[in-house]
N, CA, C and O atoms as a MOPAC input file, in Angstrom:
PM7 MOZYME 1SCF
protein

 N    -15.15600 1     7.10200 1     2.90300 1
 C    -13.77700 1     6.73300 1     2.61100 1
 C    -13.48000 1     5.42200 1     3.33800 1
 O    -13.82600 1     5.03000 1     4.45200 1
 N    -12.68400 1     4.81700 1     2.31000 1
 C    -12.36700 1     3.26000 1     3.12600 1
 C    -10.68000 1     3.29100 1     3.58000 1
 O     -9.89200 1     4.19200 1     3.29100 1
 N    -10.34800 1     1.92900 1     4.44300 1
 C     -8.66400 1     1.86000 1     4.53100 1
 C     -8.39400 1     0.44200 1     4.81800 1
 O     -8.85700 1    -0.30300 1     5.68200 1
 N     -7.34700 1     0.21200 1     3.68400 1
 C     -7.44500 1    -1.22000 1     3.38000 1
 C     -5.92900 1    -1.36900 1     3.74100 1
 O     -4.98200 1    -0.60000 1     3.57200 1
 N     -6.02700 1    -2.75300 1     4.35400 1
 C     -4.40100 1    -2.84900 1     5.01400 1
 C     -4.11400 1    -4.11800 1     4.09100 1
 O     -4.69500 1    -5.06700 1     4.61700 1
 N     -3.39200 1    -4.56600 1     2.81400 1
 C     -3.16300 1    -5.82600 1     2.64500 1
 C     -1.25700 1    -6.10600 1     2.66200 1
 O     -0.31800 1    -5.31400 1     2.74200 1
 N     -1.32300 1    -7.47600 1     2.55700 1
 C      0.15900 1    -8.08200 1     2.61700 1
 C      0.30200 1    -8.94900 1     1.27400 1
 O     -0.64900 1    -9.58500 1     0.82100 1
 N      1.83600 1    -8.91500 1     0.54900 1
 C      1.96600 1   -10.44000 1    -0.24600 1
 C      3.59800 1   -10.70200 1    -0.29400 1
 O      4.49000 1   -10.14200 1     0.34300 1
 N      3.65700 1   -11.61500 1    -1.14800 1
 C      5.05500 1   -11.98300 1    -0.83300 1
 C      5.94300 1   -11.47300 1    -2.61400 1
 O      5.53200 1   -11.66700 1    -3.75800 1
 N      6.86500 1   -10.99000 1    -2.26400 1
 C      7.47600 1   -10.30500 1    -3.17900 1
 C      7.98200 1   -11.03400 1    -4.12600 1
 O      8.47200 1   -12.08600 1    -3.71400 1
 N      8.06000 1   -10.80900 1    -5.56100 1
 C      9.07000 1   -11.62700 1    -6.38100 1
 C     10.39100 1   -11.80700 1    -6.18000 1
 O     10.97300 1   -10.76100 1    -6.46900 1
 N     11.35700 1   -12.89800 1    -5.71200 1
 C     12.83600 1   -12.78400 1    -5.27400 1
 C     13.54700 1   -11.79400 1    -6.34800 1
 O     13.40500 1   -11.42400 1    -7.51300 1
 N     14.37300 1   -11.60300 1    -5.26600 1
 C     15.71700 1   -10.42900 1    -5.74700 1
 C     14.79800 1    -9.09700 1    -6.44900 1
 O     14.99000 1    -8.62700 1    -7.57100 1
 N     14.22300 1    -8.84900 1    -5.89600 1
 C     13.65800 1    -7.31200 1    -6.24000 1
 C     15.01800 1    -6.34300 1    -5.97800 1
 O     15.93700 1    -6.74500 1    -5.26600 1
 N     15.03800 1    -5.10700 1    -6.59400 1
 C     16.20800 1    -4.18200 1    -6.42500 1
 C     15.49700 1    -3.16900 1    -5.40900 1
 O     14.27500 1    -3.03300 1    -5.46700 1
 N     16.14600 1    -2.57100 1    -4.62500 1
 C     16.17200 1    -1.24200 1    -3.87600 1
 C     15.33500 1    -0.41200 1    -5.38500 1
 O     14.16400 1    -0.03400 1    -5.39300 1
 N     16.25000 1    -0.30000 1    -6.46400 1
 C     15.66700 1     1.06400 1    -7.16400 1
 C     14.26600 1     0.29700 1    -7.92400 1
 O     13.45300 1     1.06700 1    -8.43500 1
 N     13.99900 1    -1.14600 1    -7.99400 1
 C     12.85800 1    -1.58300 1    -8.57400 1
 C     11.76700 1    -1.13700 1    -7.55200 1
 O     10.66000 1    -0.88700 1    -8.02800 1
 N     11.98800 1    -0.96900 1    -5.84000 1
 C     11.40800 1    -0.24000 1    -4.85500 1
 C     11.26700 1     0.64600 1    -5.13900 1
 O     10.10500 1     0.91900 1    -5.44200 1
 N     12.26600 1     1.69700 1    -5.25100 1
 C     12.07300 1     2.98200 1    -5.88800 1
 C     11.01100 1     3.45400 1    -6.57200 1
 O     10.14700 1     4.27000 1    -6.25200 1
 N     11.16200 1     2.92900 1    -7.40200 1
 C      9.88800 1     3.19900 1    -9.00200 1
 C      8.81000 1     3.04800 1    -8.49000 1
 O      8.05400 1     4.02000 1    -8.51100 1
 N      8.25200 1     1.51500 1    -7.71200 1
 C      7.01800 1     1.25000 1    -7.95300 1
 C      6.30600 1     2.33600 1    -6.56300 1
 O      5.07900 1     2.41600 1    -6.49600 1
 N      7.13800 1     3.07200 1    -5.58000 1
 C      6.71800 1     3.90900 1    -4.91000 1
 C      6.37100 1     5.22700 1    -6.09800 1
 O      5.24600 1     5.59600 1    -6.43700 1
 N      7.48900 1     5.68900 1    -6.50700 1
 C      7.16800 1     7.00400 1    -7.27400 1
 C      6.20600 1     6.49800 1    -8.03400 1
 O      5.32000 1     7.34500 1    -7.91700 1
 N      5.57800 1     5.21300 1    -9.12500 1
 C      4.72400 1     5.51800 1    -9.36000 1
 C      3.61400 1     5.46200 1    -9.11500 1
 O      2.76000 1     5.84600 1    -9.91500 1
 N      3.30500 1     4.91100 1    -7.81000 1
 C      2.02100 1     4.96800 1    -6.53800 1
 C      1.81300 1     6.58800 1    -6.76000 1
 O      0.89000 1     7.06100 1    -7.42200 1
 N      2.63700 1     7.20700 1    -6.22000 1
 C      2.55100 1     8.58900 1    -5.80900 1
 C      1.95300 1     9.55700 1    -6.71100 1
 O      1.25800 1    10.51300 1    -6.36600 1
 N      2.42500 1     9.08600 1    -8.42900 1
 C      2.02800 1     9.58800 1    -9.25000 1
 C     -0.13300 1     9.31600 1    -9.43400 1
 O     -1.11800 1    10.04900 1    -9.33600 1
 N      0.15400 1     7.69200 1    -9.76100 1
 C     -1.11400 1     7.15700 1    -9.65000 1
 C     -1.98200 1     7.91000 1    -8.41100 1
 O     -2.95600 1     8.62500 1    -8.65000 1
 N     -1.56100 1     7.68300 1    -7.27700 1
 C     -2.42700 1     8.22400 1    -6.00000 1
 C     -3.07900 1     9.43300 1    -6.20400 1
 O     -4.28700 1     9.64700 1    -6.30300 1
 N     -1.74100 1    10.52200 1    -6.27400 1
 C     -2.45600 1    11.91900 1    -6.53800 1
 C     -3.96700 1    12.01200 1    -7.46800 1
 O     -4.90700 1    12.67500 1    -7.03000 1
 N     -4.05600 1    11.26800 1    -8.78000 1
 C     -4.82200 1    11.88500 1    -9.34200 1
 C     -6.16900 1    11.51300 1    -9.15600 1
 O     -7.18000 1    12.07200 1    -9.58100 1
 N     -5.97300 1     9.75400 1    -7.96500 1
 C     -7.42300 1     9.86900 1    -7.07200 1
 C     -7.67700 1    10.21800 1    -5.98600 1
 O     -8.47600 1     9.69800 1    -5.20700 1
 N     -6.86400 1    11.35300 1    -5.79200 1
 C     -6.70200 1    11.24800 1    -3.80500 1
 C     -6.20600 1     9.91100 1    -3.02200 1
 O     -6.12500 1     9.87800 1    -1.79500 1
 N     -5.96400 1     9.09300 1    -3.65000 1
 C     -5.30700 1     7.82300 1    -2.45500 1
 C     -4.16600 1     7.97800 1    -1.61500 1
 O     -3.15100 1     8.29500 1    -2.23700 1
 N     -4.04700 1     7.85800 1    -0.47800 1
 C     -3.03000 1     8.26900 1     0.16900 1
 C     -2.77500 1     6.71600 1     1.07700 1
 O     -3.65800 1     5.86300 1     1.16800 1
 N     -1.73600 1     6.61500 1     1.54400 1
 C     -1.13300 1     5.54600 1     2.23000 1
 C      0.62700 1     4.95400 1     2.40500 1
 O      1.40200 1     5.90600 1     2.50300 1
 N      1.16500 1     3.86600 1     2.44200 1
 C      1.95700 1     3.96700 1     3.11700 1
 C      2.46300 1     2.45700 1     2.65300 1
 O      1.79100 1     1.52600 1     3.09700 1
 N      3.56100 1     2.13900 1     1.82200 1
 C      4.05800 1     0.77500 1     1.20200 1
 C      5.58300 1     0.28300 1     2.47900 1
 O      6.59900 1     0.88200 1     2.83400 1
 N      5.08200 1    -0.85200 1     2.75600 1
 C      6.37400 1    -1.37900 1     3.56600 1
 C      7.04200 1    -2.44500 1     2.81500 1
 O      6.40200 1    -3.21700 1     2.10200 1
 N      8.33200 1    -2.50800 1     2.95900 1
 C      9.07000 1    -4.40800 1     1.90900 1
 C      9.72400 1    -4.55700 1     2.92800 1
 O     10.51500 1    -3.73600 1     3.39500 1
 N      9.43900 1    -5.67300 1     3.38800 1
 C     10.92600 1    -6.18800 1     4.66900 1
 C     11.94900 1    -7.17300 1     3.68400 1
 O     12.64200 1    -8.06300 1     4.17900 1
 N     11.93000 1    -6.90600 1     2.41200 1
 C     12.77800 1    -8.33100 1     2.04900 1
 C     12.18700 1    -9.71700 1     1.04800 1
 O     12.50800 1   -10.58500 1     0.23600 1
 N     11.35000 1    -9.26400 1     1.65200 1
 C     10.36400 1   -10.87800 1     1.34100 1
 C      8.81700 1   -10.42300 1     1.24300 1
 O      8.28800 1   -10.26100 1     0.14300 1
 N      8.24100 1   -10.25900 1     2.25100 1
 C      7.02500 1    -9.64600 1     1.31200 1
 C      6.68500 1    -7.80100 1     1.60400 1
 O      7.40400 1    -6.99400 1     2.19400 1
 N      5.40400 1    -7.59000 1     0.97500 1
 C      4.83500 1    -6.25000 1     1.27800 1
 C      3.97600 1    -5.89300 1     1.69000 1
 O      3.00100 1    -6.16900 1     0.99100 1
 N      3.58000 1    -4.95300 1     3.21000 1
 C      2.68600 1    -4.73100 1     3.36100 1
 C      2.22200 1    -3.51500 1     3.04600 1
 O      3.14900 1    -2.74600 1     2.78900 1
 N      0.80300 1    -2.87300 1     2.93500 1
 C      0.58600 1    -1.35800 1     2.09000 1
 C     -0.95300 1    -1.29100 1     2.88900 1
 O     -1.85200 1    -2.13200 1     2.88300 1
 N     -0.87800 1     0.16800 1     3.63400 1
 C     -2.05600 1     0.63100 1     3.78700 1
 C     -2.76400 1     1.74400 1     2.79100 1
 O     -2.23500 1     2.84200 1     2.62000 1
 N     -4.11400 1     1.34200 1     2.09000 1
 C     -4.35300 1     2.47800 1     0.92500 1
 C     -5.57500 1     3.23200 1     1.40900 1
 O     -6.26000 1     2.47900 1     2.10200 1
 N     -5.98700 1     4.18300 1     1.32200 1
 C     -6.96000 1     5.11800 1     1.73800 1
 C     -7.34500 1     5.90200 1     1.11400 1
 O     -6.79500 1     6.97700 1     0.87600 1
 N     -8.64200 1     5.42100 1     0.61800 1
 C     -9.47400 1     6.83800 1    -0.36500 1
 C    -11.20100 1     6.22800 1    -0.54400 1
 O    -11.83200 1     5.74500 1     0.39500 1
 N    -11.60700 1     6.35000 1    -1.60700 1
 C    -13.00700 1     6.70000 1    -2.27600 1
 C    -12.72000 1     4.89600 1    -2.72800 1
 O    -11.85500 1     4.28100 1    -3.35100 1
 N    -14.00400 1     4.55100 1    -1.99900 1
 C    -14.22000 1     2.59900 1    -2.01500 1
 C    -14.10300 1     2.27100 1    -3.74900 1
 O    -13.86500 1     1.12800 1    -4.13800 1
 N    -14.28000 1     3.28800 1    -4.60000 1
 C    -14.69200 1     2.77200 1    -6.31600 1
 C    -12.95500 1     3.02100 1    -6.48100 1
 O    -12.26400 1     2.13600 1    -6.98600 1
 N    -12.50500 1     3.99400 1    -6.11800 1
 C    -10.82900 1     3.60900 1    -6.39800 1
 C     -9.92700 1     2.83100 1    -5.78700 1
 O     -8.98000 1     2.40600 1    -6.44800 1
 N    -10.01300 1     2.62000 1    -4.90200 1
 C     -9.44000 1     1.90100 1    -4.10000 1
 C     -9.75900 1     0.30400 1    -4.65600 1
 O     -8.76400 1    -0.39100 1    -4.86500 1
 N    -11.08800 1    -0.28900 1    -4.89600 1
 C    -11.49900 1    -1.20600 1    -5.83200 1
 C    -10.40500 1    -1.51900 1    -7.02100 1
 O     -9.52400 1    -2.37800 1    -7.06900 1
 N    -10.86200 1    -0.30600 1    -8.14500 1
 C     -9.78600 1    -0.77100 1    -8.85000 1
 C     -8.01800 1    -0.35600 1    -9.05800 1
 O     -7.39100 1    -0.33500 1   -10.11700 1
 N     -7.47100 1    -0.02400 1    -7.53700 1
 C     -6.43500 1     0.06500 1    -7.45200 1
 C     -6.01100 1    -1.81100 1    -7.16600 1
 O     -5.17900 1    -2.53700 1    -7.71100 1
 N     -7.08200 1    -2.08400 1    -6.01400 1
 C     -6.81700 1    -3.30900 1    -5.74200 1
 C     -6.65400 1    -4.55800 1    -7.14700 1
 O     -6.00800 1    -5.60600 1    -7.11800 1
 N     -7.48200 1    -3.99400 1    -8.29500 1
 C     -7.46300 1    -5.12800 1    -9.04000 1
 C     -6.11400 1    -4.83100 1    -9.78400 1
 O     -5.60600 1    -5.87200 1   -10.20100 1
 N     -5.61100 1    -4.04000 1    -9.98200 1
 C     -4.42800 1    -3.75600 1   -10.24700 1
 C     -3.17400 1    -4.10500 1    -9.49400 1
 O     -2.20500 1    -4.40800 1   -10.19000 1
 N     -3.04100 1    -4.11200 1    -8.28600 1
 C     -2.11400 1    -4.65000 1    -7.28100 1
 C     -2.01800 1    -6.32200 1    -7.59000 1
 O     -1.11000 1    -7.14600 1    -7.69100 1
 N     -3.74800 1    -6.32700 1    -7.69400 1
 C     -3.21700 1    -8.26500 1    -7.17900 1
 C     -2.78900 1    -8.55000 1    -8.98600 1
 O     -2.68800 1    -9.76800 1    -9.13100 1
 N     -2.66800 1    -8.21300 1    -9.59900 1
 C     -2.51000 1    -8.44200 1   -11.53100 1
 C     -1.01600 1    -8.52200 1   -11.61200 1
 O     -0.42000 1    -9.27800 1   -12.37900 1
 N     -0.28800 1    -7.45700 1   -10.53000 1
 C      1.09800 1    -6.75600 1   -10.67800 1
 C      1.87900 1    -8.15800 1   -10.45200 1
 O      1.68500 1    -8.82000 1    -9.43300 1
 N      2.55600 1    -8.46600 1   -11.22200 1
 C      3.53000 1    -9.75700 1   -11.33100 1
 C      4.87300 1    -9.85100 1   -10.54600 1
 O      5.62500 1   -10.82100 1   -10.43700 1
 N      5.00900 1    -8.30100 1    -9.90600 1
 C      5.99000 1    -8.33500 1    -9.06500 1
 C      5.86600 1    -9.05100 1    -7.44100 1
 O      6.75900 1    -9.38200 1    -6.66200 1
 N      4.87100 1    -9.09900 1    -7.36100 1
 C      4.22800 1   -10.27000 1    -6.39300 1
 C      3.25600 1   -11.08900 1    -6.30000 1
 O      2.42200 1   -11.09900 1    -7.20600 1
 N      3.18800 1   -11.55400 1    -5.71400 1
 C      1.93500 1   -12.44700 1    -5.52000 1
 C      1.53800 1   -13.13700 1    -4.04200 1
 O      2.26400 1   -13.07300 1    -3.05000 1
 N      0.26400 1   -13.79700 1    -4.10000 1
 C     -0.37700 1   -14.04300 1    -2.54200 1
 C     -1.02500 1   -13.16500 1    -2.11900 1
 O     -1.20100 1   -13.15000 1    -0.90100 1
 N     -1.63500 1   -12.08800 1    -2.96100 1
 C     -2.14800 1   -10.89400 1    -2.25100 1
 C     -3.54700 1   -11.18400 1    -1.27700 1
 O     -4.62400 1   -11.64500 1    -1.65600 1
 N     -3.14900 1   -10.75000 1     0.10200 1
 C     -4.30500 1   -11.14100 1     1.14000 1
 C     -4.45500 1    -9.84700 1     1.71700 1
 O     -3.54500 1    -9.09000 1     2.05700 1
 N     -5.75300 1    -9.64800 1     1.80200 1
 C     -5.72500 1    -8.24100 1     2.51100 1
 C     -6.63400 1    -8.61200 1     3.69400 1
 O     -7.67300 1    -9.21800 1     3.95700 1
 N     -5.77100 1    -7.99100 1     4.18300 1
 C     -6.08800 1    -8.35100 1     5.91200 1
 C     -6.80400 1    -7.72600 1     6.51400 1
 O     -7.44000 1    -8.25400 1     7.42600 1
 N     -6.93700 1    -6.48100 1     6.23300 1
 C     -8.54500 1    -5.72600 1     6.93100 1
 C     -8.85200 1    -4.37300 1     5.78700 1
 O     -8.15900 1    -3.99100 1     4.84400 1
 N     -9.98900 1    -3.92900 1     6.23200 1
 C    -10.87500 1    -3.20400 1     5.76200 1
 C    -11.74300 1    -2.83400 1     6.12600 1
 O    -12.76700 1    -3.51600 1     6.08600 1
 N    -11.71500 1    -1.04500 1     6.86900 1
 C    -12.30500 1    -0.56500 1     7.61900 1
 C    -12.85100 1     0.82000 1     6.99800 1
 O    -12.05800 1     1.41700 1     6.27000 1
 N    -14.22800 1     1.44300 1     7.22200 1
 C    -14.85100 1     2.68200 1     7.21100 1
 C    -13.78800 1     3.95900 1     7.71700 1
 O    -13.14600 1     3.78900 1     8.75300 1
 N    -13.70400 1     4.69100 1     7.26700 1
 C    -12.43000 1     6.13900 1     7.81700 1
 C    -13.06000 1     7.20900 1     7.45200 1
 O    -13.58300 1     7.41600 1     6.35700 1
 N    -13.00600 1     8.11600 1     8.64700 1
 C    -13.39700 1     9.57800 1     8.56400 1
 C    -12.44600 1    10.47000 1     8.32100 1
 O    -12.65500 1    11.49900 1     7.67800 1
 N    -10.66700 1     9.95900 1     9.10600 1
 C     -9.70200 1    10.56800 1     8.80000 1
 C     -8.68100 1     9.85900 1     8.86000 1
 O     -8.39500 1     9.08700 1     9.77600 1
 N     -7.86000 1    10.14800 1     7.56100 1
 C     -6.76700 1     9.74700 1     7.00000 1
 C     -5.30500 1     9.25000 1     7.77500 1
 O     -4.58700 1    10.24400 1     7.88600 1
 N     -4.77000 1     8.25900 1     8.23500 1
 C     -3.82500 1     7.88500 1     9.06000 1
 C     -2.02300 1     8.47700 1     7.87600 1
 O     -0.83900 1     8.61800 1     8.18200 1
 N     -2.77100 1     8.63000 1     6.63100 1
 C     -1.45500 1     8.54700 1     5.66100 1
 C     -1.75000 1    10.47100 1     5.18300 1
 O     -1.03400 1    10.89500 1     4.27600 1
 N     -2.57000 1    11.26500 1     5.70300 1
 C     -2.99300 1    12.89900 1     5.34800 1
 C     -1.08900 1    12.94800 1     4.31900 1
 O      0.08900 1    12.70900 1     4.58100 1
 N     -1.88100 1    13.39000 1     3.20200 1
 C     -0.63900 1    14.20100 1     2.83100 1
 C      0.84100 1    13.14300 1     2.01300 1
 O      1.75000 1    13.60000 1     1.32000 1
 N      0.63000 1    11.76300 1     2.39500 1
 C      0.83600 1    11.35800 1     1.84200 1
 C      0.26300 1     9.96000 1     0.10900 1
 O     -0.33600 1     8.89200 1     0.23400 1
 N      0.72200 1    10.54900 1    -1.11000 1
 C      0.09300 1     9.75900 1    -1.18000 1
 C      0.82700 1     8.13600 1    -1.63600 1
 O      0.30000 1     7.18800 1    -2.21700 1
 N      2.16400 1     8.29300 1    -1.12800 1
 C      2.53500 1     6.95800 1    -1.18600 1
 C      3.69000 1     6.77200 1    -0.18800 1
 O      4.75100 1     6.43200 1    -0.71300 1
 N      3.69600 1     6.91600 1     1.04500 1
 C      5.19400 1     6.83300 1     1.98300 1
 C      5.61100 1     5.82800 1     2.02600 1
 O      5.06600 1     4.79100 1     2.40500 1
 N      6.93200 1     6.04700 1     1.53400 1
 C      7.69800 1     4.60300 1     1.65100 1
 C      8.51500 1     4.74700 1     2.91500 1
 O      9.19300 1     5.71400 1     3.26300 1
 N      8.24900 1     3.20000 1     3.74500 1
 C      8.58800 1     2.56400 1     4.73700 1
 C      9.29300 1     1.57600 1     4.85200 1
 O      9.03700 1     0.38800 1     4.65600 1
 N     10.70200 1     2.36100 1     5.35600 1
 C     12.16400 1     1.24600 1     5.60800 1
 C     11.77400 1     0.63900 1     6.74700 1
 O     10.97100 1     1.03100 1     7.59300 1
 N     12.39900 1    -0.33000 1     6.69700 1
 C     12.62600 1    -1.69300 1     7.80400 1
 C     11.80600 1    -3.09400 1     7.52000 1
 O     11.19600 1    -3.60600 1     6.58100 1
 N     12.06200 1    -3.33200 1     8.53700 1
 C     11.86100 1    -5.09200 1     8.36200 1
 C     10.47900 1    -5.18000 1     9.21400 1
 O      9.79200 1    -6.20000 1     9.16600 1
 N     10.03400 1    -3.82100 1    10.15800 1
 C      8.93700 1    -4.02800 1    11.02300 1
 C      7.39800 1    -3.43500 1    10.03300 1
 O      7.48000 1    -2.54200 1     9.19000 1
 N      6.16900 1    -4.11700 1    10.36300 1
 C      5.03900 1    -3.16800 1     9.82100 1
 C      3.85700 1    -2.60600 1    10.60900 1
 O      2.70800 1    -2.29000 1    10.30100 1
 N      4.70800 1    -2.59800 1    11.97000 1
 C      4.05800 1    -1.59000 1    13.07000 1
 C      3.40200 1    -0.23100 1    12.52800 1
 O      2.25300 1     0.06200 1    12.85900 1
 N      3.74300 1     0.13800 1    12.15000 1
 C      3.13800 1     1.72100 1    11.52100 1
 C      2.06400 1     1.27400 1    10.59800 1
 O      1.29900 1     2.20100 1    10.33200 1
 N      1.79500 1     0.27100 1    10.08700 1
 C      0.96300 1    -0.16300 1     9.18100 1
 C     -0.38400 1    -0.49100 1     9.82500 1
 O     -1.52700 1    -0.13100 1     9.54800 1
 N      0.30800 1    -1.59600 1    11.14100 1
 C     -0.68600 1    -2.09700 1    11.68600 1
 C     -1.49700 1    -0.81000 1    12.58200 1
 O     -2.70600 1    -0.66000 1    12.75700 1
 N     -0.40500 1    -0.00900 1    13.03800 1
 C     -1.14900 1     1.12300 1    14.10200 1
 C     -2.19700 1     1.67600 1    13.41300 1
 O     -3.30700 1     1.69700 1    13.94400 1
 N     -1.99700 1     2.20300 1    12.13300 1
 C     -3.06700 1     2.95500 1    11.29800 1
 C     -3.90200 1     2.24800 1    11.03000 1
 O     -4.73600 1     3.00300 1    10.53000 1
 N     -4.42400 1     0.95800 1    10.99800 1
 C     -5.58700 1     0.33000 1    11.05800 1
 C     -6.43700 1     0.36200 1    11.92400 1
 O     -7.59400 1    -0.01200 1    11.73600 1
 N     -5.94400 1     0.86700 1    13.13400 1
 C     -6.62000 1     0.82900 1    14.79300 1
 C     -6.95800 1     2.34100 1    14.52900 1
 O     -8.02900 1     2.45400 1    15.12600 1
 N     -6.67400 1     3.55700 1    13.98800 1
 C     -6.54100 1     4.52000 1    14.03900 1
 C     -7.78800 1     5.19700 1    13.67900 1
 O     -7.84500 1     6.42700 1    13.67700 1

């Protein structure tokens, strides 16, 4: 299992409920590969830790960077995992402006 931490910068004026959606439909998507992880928006851009099986996670990624609701997608690390920093979730959405919880689960 892999865990990929990336960041990008959001399309202006995104809505709260355009947030909404694209979490519920992570959650939907996630479940049916096991991906579990954790989406942050401060405003301006997004950071997202994803965690599962390296062939999904692959093409989750080619799907993220395609998604027109942002762009700049840089992913900032990518590490080997024995156990899950996001267990149980498979898409938590994360209020605030900080992406401490993001970064901790990379060390984790």
């Amino acid at each position: 299992m892999i865990r990929i931490f990336y960041v990008s910068t959001a399309m202006p004026n995104l809505t709260e409920t355009e947030i909404t959606q694209i979490v519920a439909t992570a959650k939907q998507h996630n479940a049916k590969f096991e991906i579990t992880g954790a989406l942050a928006y401060n405003g301006v851009n997004f950071a997202q830790v994803l965690e599962g099986d390296e062939i999904h996670l692959e093409q989750l990624m080619d799907n993220i960077k395609n998604d027109e609701r942002h762009s700049g997608v840089i992913e900032v690390a990518r590490t080997s995992t024995e156990k899950r920093a996001f267990e149980g979730w498979h898409m938590k959405h994360i209020e605030g402006l900080k992406f401490d919880e993001l970064v901790h689960a990379m060390s984790a």
